[in-house]
mmJSON file of the N, C-alpha and C atoms, coordinates in Angstrom:
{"data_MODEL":{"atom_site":{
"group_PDB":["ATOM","ATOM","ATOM","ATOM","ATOM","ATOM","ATOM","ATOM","ATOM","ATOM","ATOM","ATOM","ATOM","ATOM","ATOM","ATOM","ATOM","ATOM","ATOM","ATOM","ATOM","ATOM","ATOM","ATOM","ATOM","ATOM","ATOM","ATOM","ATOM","ATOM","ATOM","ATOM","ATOM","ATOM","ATOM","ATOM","ATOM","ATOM","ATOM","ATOM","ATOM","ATOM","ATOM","ATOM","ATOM","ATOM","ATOM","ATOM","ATOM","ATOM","ATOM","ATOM","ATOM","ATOM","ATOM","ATOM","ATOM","ATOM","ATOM","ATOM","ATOM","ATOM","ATOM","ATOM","ATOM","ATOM","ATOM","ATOM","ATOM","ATOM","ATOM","ATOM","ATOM","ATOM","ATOM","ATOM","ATOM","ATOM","ATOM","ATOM","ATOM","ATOM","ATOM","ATOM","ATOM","ATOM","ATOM","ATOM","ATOM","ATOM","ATOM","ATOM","ATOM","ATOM","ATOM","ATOM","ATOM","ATOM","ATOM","ATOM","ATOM","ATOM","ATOM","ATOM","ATOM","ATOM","ATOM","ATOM","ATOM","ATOM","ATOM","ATOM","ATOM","ATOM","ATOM","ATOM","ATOM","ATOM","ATOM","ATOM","ATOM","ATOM","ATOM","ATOM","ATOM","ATOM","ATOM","ATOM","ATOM","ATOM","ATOM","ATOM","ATOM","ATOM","ATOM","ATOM","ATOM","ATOM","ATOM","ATOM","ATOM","ATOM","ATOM","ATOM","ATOM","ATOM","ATOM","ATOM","ATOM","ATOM","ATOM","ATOM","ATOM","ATOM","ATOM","ATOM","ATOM","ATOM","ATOM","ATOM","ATOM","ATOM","ATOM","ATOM","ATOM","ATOM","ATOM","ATOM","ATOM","ATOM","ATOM","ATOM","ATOM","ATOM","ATOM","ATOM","ATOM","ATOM","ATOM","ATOM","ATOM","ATOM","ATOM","ATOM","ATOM","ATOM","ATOM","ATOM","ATOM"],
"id":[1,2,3,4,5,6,7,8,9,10,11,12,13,14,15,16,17,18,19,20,21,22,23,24,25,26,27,28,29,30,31,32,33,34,35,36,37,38,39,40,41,42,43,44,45,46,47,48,49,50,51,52,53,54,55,56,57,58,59,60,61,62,63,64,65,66,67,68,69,70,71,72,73,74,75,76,77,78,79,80,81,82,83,84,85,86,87,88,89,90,91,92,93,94,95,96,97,98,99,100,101,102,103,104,105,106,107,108,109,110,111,112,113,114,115,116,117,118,119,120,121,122,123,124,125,126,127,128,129,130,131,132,133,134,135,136,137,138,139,140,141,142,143,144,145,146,147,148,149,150,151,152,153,154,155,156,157,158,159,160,161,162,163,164,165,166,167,168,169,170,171,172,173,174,175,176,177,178,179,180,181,182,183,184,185,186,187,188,189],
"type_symbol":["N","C","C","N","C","C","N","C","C","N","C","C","N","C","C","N","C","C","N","C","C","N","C","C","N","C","C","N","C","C","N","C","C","N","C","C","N","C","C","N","C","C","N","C","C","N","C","C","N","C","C","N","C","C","N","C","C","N","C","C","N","C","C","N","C","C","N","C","C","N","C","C","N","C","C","N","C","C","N","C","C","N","C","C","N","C","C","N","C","C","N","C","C","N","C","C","N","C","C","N","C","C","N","C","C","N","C","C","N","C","C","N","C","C","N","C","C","N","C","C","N","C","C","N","C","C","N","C","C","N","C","C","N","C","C","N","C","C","N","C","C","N","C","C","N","C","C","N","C","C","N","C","C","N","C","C","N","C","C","N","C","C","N","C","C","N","C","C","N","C","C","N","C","C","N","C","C","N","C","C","N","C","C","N","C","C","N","C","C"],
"label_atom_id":["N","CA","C","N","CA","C","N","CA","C","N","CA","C","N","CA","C","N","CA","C","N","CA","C","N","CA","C","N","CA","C","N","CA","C","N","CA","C","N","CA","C","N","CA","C","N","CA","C","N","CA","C","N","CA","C","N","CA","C","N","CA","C","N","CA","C","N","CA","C","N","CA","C","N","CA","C","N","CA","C","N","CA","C","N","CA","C","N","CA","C","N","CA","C","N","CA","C","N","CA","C","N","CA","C","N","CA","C","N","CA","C","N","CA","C","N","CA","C","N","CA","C","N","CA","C","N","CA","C","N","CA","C","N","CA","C","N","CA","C","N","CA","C","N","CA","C","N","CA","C","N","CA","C","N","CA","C","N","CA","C","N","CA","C","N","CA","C","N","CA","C","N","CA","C","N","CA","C","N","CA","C","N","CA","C","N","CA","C","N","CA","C","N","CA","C","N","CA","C","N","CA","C","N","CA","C","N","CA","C","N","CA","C","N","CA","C","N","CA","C"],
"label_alt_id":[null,null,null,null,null,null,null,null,null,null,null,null,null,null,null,null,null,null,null,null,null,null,null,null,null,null,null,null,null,null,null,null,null,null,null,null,null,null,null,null,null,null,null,null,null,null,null,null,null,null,null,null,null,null,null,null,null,null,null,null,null,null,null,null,null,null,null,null,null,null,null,null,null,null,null,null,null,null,null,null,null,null,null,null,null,null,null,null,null,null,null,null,null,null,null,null,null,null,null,null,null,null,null,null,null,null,null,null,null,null,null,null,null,null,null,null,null,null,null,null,null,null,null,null,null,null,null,null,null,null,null,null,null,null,null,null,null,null,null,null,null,null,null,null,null,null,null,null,null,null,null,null,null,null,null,null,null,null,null,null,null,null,null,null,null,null,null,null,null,null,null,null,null,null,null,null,null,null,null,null,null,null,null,null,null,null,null,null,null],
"label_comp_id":["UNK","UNK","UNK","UNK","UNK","UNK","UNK","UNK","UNK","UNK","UNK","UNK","UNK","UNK","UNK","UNK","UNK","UNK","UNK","UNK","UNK","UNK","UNK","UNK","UNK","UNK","UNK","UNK","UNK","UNK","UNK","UNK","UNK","UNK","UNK","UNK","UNK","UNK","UNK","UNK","UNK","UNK","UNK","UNK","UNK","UNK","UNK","UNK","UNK","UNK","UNK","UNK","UNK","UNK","UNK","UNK","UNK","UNK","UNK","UNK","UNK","UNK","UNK","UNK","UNK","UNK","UNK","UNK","UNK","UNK","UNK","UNK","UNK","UNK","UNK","UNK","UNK","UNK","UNK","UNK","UNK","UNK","UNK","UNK","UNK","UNK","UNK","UNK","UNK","UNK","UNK","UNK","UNK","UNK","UNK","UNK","UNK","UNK","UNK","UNK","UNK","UNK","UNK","UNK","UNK","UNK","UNK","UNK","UNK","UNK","UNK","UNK","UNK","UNK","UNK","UNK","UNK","UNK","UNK","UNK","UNK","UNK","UNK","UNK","UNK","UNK","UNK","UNK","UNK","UNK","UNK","UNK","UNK","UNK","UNK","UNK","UNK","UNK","UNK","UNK","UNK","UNK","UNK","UNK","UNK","UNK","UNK","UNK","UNK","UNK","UNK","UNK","UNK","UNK","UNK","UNK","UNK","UNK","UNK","UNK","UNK","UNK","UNK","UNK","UNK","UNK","UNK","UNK","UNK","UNK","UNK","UNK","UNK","UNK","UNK","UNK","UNK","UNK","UNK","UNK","UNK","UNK","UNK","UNK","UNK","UNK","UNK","UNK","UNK"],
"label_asym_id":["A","A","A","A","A","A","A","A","A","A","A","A","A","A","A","A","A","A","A","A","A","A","A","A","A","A","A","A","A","A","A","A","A","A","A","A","A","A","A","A","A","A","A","A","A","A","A","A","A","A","A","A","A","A","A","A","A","A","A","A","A","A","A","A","A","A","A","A","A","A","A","A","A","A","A","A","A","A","A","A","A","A","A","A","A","A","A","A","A","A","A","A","A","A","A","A","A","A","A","A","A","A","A","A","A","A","A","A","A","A","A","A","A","A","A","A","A","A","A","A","A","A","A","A","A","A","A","A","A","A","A","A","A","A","A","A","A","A","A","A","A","A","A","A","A","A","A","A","A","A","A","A","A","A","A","A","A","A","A","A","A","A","A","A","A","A","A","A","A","A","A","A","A","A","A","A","A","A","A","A","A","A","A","A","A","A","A","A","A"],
"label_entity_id":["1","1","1","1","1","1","1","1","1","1","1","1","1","1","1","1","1","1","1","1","1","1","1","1","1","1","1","1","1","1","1","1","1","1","1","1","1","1","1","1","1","1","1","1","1","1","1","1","1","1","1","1","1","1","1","1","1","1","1","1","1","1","1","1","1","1","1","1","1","1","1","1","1","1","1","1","1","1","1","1","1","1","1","1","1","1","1","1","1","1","1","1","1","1","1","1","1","1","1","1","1","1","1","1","1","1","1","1","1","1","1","1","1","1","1","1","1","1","1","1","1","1","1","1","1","1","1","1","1","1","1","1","1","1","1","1","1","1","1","1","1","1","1","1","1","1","1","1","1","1","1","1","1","1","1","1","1","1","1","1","1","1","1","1","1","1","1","1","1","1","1","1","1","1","1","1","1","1","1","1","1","1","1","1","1","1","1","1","1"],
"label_seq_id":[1,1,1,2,2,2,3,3,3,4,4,4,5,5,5,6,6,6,7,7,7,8,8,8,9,9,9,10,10,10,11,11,11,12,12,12,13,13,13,14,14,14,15,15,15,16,16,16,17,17,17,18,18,18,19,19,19,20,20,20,21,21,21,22,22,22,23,23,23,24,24,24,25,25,25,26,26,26,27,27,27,28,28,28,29,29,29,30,30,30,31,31,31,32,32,32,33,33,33,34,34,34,35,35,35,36,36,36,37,37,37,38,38,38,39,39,39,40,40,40,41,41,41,42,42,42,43,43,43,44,44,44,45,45,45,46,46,46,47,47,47,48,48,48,49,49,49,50,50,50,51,51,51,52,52,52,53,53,53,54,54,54,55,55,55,56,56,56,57,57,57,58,58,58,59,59,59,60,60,60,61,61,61,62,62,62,63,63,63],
"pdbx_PDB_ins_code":[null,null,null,null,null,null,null,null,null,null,null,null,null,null,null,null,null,null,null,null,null,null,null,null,null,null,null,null,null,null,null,null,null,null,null,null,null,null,null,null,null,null,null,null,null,null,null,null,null,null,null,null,null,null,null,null,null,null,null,null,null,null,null,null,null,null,null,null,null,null,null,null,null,null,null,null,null,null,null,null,null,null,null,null,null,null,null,null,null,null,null,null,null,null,null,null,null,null,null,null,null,null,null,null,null,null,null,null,null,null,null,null,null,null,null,null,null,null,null,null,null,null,null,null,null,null,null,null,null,null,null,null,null,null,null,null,null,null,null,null,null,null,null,null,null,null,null,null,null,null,null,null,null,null,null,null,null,null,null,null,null,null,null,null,null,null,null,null,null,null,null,null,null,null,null,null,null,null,null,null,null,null,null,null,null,null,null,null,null],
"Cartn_x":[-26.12,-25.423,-24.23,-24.173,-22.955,-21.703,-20.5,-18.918,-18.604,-18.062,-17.856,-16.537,-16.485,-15.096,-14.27,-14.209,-13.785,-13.112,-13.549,-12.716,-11.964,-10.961,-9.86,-9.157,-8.769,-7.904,-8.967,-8.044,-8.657,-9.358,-10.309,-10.689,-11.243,-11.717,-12.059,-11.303,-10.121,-9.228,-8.455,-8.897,-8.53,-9.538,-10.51,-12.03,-12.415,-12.831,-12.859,-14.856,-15.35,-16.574,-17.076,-17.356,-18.066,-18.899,-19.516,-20.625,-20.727,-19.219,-18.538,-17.904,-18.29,-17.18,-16.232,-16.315,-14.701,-13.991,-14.689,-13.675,-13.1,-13.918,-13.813,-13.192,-12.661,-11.721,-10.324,-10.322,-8.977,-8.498,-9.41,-8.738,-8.022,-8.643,-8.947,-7.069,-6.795,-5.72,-4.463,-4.867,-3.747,-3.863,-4.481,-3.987,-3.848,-3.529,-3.058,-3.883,-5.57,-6.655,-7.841,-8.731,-10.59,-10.642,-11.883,-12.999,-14.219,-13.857,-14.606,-14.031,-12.596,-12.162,-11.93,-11.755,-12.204,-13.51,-14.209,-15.765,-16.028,-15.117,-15.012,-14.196,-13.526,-12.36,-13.268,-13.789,-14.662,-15.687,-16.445,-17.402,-16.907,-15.912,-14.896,-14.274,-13.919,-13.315,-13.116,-14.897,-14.622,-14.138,-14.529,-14.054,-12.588,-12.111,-10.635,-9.793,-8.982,-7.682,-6.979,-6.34,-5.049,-5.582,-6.997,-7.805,-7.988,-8.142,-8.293,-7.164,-5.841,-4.418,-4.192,-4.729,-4.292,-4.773,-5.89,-6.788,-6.518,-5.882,-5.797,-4.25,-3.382,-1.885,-2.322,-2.956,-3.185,-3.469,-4.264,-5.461,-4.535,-3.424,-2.986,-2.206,-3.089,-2.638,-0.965,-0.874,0.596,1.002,0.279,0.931,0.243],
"Cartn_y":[19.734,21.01,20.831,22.196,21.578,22.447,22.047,22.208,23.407,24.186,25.652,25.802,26.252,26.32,27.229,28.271,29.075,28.601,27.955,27.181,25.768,25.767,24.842,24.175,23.262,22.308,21.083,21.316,20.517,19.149,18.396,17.431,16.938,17.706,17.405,17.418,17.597,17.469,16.018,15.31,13.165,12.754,12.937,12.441,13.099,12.192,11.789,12.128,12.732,13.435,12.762,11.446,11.412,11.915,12.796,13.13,14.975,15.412,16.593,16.341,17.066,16.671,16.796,18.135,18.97,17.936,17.461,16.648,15.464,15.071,14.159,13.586,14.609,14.699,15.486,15.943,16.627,15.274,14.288,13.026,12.337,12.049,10.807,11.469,12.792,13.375,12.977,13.624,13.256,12.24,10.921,9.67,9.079,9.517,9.211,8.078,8.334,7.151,8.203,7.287,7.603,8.107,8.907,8.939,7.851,6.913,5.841,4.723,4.626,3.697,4.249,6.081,6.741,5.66,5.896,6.102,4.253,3.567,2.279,1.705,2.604,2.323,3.027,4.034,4.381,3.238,3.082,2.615,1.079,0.396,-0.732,-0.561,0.651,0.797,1.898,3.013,4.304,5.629,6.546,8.254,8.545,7.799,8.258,8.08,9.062,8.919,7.965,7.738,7.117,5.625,5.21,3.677,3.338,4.871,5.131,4.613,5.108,4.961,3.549,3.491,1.511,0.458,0.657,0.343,-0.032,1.099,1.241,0.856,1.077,0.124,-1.137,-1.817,-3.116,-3.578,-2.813,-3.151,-3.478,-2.848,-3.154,-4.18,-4.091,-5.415,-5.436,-7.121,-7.029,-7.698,-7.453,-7.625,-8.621],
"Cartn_z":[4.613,4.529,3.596,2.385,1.776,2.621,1.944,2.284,2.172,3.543,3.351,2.804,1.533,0.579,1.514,2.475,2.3,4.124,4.514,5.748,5.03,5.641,4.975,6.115,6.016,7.0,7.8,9.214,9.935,9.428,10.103,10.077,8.294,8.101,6.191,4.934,5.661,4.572,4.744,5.332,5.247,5.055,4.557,4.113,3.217,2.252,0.673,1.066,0.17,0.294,-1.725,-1.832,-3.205,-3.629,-3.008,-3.549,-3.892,-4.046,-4.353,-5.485,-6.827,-7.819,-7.945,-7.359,-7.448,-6.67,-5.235,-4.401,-5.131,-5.433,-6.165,-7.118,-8.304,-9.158,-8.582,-7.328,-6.95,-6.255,-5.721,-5.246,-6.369,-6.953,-8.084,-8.778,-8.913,-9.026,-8.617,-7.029,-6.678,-5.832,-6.142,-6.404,-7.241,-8.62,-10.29,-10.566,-10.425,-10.555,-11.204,-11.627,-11.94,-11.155,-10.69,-9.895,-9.786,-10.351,-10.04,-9.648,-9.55,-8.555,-7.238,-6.968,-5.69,-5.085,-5.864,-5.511,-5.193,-5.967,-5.22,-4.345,-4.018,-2.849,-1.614,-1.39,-0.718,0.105,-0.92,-0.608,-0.023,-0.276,0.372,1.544,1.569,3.075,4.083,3.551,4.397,3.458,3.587,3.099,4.085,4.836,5.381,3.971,3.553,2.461,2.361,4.427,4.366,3.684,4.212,3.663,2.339,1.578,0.643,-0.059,-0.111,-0.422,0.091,0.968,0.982,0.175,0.077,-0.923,-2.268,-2.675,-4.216,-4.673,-3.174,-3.265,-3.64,-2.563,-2.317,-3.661,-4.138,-5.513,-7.022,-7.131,-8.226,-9.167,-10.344,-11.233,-10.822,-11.065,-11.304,-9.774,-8.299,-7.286,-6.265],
"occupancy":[1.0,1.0,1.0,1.0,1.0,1.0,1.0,1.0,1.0,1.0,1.0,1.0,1.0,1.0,1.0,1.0,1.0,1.0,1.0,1.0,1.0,1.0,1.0,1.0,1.0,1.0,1.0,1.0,1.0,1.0,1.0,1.0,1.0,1.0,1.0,1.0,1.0,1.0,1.0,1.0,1.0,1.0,1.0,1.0,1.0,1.0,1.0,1.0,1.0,1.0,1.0,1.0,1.0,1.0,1.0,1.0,1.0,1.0,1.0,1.0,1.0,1.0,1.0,1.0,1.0,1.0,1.0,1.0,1.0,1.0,1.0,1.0,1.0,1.0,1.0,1.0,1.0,1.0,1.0,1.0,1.0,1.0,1.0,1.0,1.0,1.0,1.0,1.0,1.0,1.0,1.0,1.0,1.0,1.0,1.0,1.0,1.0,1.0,1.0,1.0,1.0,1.0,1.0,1.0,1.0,1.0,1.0,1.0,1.0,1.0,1.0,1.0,1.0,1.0,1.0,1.0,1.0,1.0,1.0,1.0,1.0,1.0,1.0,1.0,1.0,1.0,1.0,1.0,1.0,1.0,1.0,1.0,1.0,1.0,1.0,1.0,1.0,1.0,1.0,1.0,1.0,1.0,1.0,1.0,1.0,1.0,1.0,1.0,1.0,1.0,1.0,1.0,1.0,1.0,1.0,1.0,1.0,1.0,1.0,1.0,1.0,1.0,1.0,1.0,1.0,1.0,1.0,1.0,1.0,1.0,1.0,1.0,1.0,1.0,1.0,1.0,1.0,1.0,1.0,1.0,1.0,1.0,1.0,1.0,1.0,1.0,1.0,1.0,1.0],
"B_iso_or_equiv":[0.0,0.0,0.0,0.0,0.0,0.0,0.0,0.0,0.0,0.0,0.0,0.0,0.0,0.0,0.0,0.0,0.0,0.0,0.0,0.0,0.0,0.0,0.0,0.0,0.0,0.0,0.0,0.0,0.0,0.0,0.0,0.0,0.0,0.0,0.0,0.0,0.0,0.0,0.0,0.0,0.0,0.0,0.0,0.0,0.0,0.0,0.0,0.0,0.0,0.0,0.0,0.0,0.0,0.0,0.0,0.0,0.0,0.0,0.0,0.0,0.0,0.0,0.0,0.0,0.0,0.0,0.0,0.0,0.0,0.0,0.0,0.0,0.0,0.0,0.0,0.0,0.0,0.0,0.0,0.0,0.0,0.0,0.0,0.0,0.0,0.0,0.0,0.0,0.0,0.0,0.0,0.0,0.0,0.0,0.0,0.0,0.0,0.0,0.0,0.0,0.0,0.0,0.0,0.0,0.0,0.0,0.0,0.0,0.0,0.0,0.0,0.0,0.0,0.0,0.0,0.0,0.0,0.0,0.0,0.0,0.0,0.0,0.0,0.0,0.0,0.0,0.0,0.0,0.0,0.0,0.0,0.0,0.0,0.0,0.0,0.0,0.0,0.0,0.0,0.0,0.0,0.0,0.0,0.0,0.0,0.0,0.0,0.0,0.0,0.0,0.0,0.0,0.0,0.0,0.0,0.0,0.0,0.0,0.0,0.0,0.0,0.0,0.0,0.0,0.0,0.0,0.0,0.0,0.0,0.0,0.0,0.0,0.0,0.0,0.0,0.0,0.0,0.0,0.0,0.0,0.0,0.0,0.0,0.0,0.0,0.0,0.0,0.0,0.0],
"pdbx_formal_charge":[null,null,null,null,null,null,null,null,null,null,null,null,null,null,null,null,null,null,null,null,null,null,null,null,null,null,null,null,null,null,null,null,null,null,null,null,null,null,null,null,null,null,null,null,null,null,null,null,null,null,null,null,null,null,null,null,null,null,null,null,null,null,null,null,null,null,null,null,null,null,null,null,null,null,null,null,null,null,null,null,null,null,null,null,null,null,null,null,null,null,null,null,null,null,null,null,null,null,null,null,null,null,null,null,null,null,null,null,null,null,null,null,null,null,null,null,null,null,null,null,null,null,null,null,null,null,null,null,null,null,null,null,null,null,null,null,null,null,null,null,null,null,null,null,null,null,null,null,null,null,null,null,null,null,null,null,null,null,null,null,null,null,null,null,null,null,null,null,null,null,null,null,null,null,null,null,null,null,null,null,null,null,null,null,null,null,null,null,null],
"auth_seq_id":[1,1,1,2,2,2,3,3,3,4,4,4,5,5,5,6,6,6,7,7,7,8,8,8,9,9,9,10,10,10,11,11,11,12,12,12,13,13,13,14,14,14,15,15,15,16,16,16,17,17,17,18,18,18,19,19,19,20,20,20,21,21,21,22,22,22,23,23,23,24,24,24,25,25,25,26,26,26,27,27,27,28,28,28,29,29,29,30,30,30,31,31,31,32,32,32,33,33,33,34,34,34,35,35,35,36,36,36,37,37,37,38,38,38,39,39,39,40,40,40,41,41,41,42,42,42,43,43,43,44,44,44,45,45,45,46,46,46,47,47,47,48,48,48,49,49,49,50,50,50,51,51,51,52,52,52,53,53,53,54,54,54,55,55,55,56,56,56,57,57,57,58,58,58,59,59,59,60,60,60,61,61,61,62,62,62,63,63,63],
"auth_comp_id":["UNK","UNK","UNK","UNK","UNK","UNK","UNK","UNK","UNK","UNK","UNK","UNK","UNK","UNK","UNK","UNK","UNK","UNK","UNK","UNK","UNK","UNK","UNK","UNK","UNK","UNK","UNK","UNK","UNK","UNK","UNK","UNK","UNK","UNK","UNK","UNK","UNK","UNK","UNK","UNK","UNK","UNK","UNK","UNK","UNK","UNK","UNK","UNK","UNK","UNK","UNK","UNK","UNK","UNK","UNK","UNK","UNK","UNK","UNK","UNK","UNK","UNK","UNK","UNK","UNK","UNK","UNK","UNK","UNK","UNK","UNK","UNK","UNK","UNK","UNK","UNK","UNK","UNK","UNK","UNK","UNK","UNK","UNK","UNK","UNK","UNK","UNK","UNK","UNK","UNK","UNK","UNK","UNK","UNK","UNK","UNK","UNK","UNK","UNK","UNK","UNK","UNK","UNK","UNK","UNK","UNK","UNK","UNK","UNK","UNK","UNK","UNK","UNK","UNK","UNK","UNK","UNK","UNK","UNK","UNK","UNK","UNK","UNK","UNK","UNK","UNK","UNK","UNK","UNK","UNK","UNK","UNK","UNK","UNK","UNK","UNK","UNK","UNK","UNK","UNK","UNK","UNK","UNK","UNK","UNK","UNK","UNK","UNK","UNK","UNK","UNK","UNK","UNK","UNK","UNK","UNK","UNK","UNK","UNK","UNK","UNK","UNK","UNK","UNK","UNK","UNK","UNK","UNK","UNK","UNK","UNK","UNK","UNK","UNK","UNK","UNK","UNK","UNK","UNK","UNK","UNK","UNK","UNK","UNK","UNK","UNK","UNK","UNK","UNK"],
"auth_asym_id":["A","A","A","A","A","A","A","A","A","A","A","A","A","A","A","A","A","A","A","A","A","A","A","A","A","A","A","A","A","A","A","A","A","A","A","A","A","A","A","A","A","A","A","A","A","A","A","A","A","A","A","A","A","A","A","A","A","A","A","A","A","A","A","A","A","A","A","A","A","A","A","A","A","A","A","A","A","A","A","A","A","A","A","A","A","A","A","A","A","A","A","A","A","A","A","A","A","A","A","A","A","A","A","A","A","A","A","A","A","A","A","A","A","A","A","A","A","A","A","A","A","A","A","A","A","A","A","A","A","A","A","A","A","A","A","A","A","A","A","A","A","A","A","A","A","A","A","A","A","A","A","A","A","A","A","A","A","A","A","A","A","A","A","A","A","A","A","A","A","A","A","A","A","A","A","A","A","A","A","A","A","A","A","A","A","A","A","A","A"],
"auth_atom_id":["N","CA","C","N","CA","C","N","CA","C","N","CA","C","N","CA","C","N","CA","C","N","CA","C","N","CA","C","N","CA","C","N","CA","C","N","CA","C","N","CA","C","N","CA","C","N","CA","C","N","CA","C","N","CA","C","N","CA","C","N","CA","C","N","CA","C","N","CA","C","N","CA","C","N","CA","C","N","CA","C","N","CA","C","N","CA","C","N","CA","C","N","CA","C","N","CA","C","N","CA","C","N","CA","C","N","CA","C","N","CA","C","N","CA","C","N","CA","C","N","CA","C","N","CA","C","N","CA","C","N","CA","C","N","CA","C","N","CA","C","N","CA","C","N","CA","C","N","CA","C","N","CA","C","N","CA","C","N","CA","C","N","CA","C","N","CA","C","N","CA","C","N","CA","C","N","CA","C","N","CA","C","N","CA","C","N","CA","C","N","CA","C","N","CA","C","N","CA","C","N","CA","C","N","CA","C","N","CA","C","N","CA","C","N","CA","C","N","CA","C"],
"pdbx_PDB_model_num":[1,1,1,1,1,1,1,1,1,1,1,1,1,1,1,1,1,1,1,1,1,1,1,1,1,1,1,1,1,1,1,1,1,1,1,1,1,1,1,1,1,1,1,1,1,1,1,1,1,1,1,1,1,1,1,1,1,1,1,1,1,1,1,1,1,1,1,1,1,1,1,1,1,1,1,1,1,1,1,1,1,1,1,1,1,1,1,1,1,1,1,1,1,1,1,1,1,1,1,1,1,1,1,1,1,1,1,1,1,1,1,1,1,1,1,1,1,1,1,1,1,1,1,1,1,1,1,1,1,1,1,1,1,1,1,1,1,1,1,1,1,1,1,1,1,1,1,1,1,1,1,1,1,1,1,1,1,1,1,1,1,1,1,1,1,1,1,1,1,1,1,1,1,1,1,1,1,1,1,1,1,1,1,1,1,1,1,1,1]
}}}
């Protein structure tokens, strides 16, 4: 079943959905990244955001 645009909040808005482009590039946004390091942070540790955002802290050159 796809994503009813027109309900908002609640539970689907902390889970990262790759296989939505739109979602997909509104992440990749506003976490100042690809959509393909989304799409590999995902697949490393879960569609939750906050895992998501840890992820890609953790991940960067330099640290």
């Amino acid at each position: 079943m796809s994503d009813n645009k027109s309900q908002t909040g609640g539970q689907d808005r902390e889970r990262i959905n790759i296989h939505q482009d739109y979602e997909l590039r509104d992440w990749a946004q506003s976490m100042n990244t690809t959509p393909e390091r989304i799409k590999e942070a995902v697949q490393a540790v879960g569609d939750r955001a906050e895992k998501v955002r840890e992820y890609l802290r953790q991940d960067k050159p330099g640290r």
